[in-house]
N, C-alpha and C positions, 0 to 999 in steps of 0.2 A: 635427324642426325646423320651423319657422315658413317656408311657404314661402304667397304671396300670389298665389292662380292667376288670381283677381279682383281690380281693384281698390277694389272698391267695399264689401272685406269687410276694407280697412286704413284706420284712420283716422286714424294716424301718431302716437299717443300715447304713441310711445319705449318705452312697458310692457318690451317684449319686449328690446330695448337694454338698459333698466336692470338688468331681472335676470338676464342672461345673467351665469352664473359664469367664464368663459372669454375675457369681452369680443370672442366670436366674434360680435356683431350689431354692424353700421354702418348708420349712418340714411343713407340715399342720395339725391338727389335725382332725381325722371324730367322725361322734358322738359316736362310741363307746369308744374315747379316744387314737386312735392311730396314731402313724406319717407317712403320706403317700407323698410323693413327689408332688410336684404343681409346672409346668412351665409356666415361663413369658413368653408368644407370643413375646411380644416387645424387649424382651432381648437375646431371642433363637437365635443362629447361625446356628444353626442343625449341629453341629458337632457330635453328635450320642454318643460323650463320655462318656454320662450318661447310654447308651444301652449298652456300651462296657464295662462298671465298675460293669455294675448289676453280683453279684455271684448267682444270679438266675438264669437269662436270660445267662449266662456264668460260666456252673458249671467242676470245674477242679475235674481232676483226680489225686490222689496223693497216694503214699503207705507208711503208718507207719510201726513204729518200732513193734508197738504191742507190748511193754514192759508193765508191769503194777506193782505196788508195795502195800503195807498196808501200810500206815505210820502217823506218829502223831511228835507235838515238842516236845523235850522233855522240852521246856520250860512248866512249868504247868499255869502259871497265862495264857498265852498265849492262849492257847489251850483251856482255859476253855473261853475267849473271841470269841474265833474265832465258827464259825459255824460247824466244823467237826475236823479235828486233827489240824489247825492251820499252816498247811504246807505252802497257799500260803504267809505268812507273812516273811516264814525263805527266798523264793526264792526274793521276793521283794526286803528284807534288802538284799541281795547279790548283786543288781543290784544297790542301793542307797549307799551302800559302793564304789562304781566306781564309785563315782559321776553320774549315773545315774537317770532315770524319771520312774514312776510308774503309768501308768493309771489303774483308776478303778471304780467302781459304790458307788457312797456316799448320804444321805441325803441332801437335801438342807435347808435352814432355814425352808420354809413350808414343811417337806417330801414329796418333788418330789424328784425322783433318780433319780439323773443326772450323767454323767463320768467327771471325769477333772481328773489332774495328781499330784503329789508330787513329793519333792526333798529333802525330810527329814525323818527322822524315824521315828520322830513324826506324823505325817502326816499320816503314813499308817492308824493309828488306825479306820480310817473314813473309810476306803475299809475295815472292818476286818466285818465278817459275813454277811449271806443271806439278800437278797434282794429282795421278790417274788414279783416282779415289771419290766414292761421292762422300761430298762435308757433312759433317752436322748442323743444321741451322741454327739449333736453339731457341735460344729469346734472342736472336740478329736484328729481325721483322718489327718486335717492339723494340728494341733497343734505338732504330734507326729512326722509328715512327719518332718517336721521343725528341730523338737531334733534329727533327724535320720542325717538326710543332715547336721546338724552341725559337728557329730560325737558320740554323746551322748547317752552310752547305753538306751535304753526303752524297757520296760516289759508293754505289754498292757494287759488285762484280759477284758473276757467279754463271753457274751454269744458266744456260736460256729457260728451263721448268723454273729454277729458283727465283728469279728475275720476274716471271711468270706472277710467282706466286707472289710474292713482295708486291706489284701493282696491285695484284688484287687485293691483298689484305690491308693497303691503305686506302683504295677503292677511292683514291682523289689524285688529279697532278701537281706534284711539288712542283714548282718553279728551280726548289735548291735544290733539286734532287736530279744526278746522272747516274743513269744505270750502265753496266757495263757488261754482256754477255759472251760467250764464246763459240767458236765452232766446236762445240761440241760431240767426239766419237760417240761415248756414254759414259754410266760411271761404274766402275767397278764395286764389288761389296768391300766395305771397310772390314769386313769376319775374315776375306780373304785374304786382305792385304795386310792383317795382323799373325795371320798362320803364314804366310809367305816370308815375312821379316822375323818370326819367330822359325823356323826351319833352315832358314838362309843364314842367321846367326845361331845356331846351335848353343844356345843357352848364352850367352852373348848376350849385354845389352847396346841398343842403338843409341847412337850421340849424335849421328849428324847424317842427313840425307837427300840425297838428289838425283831428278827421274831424267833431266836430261844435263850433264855437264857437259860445255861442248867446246872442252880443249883441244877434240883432235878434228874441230869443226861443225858447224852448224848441221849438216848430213850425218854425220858421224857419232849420233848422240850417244852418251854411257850413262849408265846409272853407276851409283857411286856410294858407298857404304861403310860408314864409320863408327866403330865400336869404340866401346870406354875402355878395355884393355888396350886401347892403341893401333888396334887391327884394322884392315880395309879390306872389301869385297868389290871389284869391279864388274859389272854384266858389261859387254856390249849391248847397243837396244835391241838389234834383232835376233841377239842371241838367249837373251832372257826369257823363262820362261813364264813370268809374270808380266810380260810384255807380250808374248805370243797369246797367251790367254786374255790376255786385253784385247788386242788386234784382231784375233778371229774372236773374240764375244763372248765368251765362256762362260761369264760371271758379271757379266752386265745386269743392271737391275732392268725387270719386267719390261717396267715401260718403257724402257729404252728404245726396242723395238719395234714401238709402235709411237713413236715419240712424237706429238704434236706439234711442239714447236720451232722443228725443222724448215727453218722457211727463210728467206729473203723479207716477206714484211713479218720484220720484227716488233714488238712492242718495247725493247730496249731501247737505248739513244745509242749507244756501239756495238760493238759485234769482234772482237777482236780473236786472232790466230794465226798458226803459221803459213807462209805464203809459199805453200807448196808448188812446184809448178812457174814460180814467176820468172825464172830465164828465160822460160817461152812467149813472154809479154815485154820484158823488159833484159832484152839478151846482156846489157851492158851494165846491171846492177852489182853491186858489193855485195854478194849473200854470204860471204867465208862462215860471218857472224851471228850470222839471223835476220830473216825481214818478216817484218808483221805484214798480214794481212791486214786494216783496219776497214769498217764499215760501217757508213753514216747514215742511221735510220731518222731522226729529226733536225729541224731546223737548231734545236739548243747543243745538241753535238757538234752540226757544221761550226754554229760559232765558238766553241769551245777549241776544236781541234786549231781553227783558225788563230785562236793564243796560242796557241802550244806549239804552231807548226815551225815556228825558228830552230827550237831543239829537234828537229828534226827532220833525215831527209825523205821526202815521201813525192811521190810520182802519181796520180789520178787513173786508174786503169779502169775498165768494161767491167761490172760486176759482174755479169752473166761470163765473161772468160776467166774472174778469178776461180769461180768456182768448179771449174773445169778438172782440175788436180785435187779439190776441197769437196767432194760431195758431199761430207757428213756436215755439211752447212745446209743440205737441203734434203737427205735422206737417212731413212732409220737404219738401222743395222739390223744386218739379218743370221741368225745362227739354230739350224737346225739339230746339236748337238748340246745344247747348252744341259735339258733336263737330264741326257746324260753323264755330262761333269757331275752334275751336283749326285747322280747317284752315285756314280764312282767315287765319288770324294767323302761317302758316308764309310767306307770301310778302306780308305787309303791314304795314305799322304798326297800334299797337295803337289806334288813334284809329279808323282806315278800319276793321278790324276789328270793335271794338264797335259803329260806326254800321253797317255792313253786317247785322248783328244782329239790335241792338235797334232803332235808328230807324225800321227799316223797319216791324217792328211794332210801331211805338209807338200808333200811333192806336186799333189792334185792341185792345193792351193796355187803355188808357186807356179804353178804354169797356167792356171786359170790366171794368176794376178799377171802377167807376163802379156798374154795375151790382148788383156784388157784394156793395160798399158800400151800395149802397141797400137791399140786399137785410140786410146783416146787420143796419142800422138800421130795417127793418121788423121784424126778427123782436128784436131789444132793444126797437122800442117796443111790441110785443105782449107780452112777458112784460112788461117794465114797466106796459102799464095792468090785466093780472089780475094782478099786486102790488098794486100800488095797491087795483084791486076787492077784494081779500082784506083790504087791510089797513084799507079803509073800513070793511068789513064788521064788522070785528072790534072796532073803536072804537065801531060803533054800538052794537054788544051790550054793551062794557064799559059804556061811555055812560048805555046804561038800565037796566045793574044798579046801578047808583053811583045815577043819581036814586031808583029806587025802593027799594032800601034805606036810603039815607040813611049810606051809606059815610063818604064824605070831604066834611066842611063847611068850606068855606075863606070869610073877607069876603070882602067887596068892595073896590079899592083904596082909593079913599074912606073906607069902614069899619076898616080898616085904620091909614090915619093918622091917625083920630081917637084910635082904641083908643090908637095909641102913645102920643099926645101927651097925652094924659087922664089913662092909666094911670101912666104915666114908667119902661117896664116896659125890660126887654133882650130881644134879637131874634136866636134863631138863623134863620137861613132855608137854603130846603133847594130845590134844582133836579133839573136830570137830574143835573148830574155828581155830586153828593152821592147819588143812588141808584144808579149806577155803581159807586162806590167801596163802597159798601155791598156790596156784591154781587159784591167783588171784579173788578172792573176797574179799569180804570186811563181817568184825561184828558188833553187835551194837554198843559193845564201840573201836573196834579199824577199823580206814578205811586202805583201800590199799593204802599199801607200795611195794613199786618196791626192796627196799633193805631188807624189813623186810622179803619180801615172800622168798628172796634168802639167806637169814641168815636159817631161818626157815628148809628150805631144807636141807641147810649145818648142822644145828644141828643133825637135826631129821637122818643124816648118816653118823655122825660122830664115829671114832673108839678111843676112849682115855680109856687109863688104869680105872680112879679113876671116871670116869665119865658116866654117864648114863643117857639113854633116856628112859623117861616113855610114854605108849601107852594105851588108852582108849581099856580094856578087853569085845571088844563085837564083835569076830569076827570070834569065835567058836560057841558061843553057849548064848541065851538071858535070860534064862531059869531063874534066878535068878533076873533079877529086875522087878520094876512094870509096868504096862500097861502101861503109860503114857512115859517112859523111853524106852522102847521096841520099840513102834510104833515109839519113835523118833530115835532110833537107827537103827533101820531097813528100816528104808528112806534115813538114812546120808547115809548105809552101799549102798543101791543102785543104789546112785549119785555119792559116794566117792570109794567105796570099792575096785575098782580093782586100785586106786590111792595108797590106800595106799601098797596094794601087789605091786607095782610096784617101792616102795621107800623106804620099808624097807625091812631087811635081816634077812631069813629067819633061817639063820646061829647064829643069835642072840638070849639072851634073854632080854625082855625087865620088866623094873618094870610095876607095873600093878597102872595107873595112877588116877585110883580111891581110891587110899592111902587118899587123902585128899575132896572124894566122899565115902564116906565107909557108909555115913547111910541113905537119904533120897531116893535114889532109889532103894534099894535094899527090896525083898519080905520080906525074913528072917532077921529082924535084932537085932537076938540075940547074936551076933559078935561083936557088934558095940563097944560097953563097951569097951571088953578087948582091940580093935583095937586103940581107943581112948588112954587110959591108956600105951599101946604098945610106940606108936607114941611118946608121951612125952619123952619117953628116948633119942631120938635122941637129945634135949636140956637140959637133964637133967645137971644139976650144969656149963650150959656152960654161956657164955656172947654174947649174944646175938645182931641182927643187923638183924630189919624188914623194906625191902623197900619194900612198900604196897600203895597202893590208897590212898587218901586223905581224905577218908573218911571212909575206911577199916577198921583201929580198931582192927586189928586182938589183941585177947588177953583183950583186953576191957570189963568190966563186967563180966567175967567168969574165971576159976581158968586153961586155955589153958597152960599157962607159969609160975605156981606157981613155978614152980621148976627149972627155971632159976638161975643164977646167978646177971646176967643187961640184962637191955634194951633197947636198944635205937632205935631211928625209923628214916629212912629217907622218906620222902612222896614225891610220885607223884604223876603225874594226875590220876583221876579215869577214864578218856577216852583218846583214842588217847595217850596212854604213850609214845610210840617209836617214838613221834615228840623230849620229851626229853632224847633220850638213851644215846648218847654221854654223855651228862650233869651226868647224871646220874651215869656211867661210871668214868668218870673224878672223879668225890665227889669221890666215895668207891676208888680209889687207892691213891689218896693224905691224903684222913683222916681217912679211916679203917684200922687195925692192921690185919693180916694173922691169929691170932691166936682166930680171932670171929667166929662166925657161924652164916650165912648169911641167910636168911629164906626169901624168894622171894614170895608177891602176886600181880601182876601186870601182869596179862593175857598175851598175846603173848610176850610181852617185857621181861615177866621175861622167856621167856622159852630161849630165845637168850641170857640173861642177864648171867644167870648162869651159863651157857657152857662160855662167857667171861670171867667171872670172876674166873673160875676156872682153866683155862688157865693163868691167873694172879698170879695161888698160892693159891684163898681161896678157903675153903669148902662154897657150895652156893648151896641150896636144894630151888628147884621152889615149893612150898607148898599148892602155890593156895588156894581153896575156904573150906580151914582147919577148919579155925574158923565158918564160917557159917552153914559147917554141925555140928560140935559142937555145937554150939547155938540150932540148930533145933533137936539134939539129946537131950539133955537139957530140952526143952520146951516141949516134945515128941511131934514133931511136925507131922501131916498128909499128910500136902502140906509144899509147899516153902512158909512163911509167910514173912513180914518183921520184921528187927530185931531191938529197937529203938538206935538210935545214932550210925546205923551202915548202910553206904550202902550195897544194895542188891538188884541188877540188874533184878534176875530171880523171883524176887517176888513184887505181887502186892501194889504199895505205898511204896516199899522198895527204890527208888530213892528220895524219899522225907523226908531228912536228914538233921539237922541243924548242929552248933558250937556247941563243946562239952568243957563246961569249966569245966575240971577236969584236978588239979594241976600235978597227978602224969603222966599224958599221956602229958601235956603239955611238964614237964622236959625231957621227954622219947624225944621228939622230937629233931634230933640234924641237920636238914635239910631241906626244900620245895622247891623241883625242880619240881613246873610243869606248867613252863612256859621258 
């Protein structure tokens, strides 16, 4: 039988409860608040099941995927509920859409955090944010067994021991079963954090609670405290001292500190948490909100998240550098002061207690943390500038094999919009994300496609008369845009570079695809004006036809298309277009005239789009993100700002776009295909 001579060798994951055939195990509480296992003599069989279930006493060996991503919803209400980007909510709903079960850690009417499950969308909201408390399991473990043996997908979440223990007490692999684990600090004793909300509301009862709200930003988190007389108690987080006593360890359970399941190979399929640290991986992220860390320990997760990645925007990072700022994803926690809190706290309140503690060492702390910090940001900015050196290096060498072979000829932008206008040709154009998707990956707003990657290809080496492929001009030489453009091209060119030498012809010339990129990245933009002005002729006195995003706008607010003839718009989606291309397709040859001019912004869709359709007979120029650098030439803008009643993906707040009730864009509309 399961008897615990240590405590720091139970981590109270109920396992041993659950499978006991006898219901000879009762979870017990000890005085510091935690659940330890207790056998009935009189009910024991000695079947040793409880020995053979422990993930402690039985620890597996397992090897992950070691995938790791950035990501956040892009829903924003969402996001700003959830504890970090809001991700685990989008995987959830994935699973509650199958008619599947959701377990998770919730308040109870007294805030004890307990696990139980949902079958509803509404229902997750109660799992949505931190919990710094360990749960009760219960009967979860059977409960799930149950929905599993039915057939019934379940997503469990939980700390990495509980997850732990849940594999082993079903001791088979569900097919319908995704686990979901965390980075885990530890977990505090629930005895604690009912004497801390009973002292902090002084006879008070709790109505409503939250350990991170983060109205005044994702850095910035508060707790937040609402009582049925009406009342509120705000902490700041680092001023709290139920958080200080969290942070240095105080009241962490036993095994925390020697906590096995700290590791990279996880036996979870996720691993989800905050992505501390990720400005220094991804300088030009949205973090105001929250970004999750996610991490892909199986192949059944890869394709999971794979559904789910349209709802969200997420970035592929080094998992060995996420964890950089995240060590409690791979180490214990350590606190040589803990056995005396708990003495202190036999003859004091839990205030005098945790100050007795931690205050005392706060200063020591704060400068050891300080240091430490300084120190990991030396050693990130050191691997980051021999990255950098390596990846200069390597662009130089691509650099001068492209000049002196005579690889890839692209014009000039200038030479460019003559060519168009001379010729009266149609324009597919091709960027990073068009050699992404080639290559099977996936972008923020459009996911892989198996036909769109093979369209893609066939455009991009396509030979027609009237028709022409435009090519992103950085592949000679960078010299001409700004830092920020530079080091992002000089990275694509080191992942992608000999992709695209290997797929275009060098026999060719290509337009130069930053026609409709001509001013925000570039040093000198004393060009821009006339290039701008240039451009307009291609529509100059024509009648016009923009299928663009649905929230695009192209021409909206500014004087883009004064000198059209008409306009009219067909809208697609702003993501995921190429779900409706057919559709799409279809519309322009039943109800467009050959004798319009078709003006394409719909990211990879329009780059397929126009090469179709000019195959059809019309002139169909892929125009892209025309109006945007317009606007930001306009505005003389510095960075990518947002533009209002305009979406705009690559800038901050720029996807937070309402209904534009303006009659004459209304008329303009003769279409909504994006669904």
């Amino acid at each position: 039988m399961i008897d615990i001579k240590e405590k720091y060798m139970c981590d109270g994951c109920h396992a041993c409860y659950s499978v006991c055939p006898k219901d000879a195990i009762n979870m017990e509480i000890d005085d510091e608040g935690f659940w330890y296992p207790k056998v009935d003599n009189t009910k024991c069989v000695n079947c040793n099941k409880c020995e053979k279930v422990c993930p402690i006493l039985n620890k597996k060996e397992v090897k992950s995927l070691k995938k790791a991503y950035a990501c956040y919803n892009l829903d924003e209400d969402i996001r700003m509920k959830s504890s970090s980007g809001g991700t685990f909510t989008i995987l959830a709903s994935e699973i509650i859409k199958d008619n599947g079960v959701v377990f998770g850690a919730k308040f109870d009417e007294d805030f004890n955090v307990v696990h139980d499950y949902v079958e509803d969308m509404e229902g997750l909201s109660k799992f949505r944010g931190s919990k710094y408390v360990q749960s009760n399991i219960s009967d979860s473990f059977r409960q799930a067994k149950k929905f599993l043996d039915d057939g019934r997908k379940v997503l469990f979440s939980g700390t990495p021991c509980q997850i732990g223990g849940l594999k082993s007490y079903l001791n088979k692999d569900y097919e319908n079963l995704v686990t979901v684990d965390l980075i885990c600090h530890g977990v505090p004793s629930p005895m604690i954090w009912q004497r801390y909300i009973d002292e902090l509301g002084d006879g008070k009862k709790l109505s409503a609670m939250t350990f991170r709200d983060k109205s005044k930003g994702w850095n910035s988190g508060v707790l937040k405290y609402s009582f049925e007389d009406g009342s509120e108690i705000t902490e700041e987080y680092g001023e709290s001292l139920y958080i200080k006593g969290f942070i240095k360890n105080c009241f962490l359970r036993p095994s925390c500190y020697k906590c096995n399941f700290k590791t990279l190979d996880r036996i979870s399929d996720f691993t989800l948490g905050d992505f501390w640290g990720v400005e220094e991986l991804i300088p030009e992220i949205d973090k105001k909100s929250g970004v999750s860390l996610i991490m892909i320990h199986t192949k059944k997760a890869q394709d999971l998240f794979n559904d789910i990645n349209r709802s969200i925007y997420y970035e592929e990072v080094d998992i060995n550098k996420s964890i950089v700022f995240n060590t409690c994803a791979i180490q214990p926690v350590k606190n040589d002061k803990r056995e005396d809190f708990f003495e202190i706290l036999k003859d004091n309140t839990l205030e005098a207690s945790i100050d007795r503690t931690v205050v005392e060492e706060v200063h020591k702390a704060n400068l050891i943390g300080r240091v430490k910090g300084k120190i990991k940001r030396m050693l990130v900015d050191c691997y980051n500038n021999l990255y950098d050196l390596y990846i200069e290096l390597s662009y130089r060498k691509y650099e001068l094999t492209n000049i002196l072979e005579k690889k890839i000829n692209i014009m000039t932008i200038d030479e460019s919009i003559e060519y168009l206008i001379k010729k009266n040709c149609s324009l597919s154009r091709f960027g990073d994300g068009e050699m992404k998707l080639i290559l099977g990956n996936r972008i923020a707003f459009q996911k892989y496609d198996y036909k769109l990657s093979k369209r893609l290809k066939e455009v991009l080496q396509s030979k027609e008369e009237n028709h022409i492929v435009g090519l992103p001009d950085v592949f000679k030489s960078l010299r001409k845009y700004d830092k920020k453009a530079t080091s992002y091209w000089k990275r694509h060119i080191w992942e992608y570079g000999y992709s695209w030498l290997e797929l275009t012809d060098k026999n060719k010339i290509y337009i130069n695809s930053f026609i409709s990129r001509c001013y925000m990245i570039f040093v000198k933009k004393d060009k821009c004006e006339k290039q701008f002005k240039n451009i307009k002729q291609l529509w100059n006195n024509k009648d016009l036809v923009i299928i663009e995003g649905e929230q695009s706008r192209l021409g909206i607010g500014n004087d883009l298309f004064e000198n059209t003839k008409s306009i009219n718009r067909i809208l697609g989606p702003k993501r995921d277009a190429f779900n409706v291309y057919d559709k799409l397709l279809e519309y322009v040859e039943k109800n467009i005239s050959k004798d319009k001019l078709i003006l394409l912004a719909l990211g990879p869709t329009a780059t397929v789009l126009a090469y179709d359709l000019y195959k059809l007979g019309y002139h169909a120029v892929d125009i892209g993100h025309i109006d945007i650098e317009y606007e930001w030439f306009l505005a003389n803008a510095k960075d990518k700002i947002a533009i209002k009643n305009k979406y705009v993906g690559e800038a901050k707040d720029g996807m937070e776009v309402g209904d534009l009730d303006l009659e004459d864009y209304k008329r303009q509309i003769i279409a909504k295909i994006i669904n």
